[in-house]
N, C-alpha and C positions, 0 to 999 in steps of 0.2 A: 504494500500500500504506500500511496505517497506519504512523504512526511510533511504535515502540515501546520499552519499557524493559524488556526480557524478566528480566533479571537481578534487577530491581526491583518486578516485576510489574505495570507500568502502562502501560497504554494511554494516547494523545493522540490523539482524534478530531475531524477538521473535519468542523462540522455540512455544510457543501458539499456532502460526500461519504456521509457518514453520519448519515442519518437520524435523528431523537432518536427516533419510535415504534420503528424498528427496533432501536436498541438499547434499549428498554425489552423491546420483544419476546424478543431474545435473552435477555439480563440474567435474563426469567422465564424460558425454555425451558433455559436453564444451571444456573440454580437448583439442582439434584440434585448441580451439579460444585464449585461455588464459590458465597460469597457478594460479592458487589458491591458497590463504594462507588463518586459517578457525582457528579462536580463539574464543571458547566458554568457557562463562563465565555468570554465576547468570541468568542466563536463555535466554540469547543473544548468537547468533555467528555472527559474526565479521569479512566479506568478504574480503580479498585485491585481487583484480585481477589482473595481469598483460599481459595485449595482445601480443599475439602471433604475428611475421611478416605476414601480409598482412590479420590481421583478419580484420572487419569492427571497423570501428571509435570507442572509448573509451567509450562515451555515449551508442550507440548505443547497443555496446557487454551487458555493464551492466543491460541495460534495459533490453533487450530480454533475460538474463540469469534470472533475478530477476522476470520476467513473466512466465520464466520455472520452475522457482524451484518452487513459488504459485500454479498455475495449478498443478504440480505436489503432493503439498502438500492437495489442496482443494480434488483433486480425490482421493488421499489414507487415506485421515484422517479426515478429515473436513464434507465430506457429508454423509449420513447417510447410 
């Protein structure tokens, strides 16, 4: 699972695991919920979200975004 700062709104993702197309993918498919700031760095990138008016709760955005970009990563990269 990702390692995250829910409180703080930020994601840390290992390129390893998570794809950088994939979360460029999500990042636009989310778009409508939040806006995105994406700093990678030594093989990490480094989510900030910021929720959009009347997206769903803070938690909640980060979660289901962070379940999209995994799925998204395991089907294009991860399985054989």
């Amino acid at each position: 699972m990702a390692t995250s700062s829910l409180s703080e709104g930020n994601a840390v993702l290992h390129h390893t695991f998570y794809n950088e197309d994939c979360l460029k993918a999500a990042c636009e498919a989310y778009r409508k919920f939040a806006a995105f700031s994406v700093e990678r760095r030594d093989g990490y990138s480094t989510i900030a979200m910021t929720p959009a008016p009347g997206a769903p709760d803070p938690a909640t955005l980060r979660r289901e975004f962070l379940n999209y970009v995994l799925d998204l990563s395991i089907k294009t990269y991860l399985l054989p």
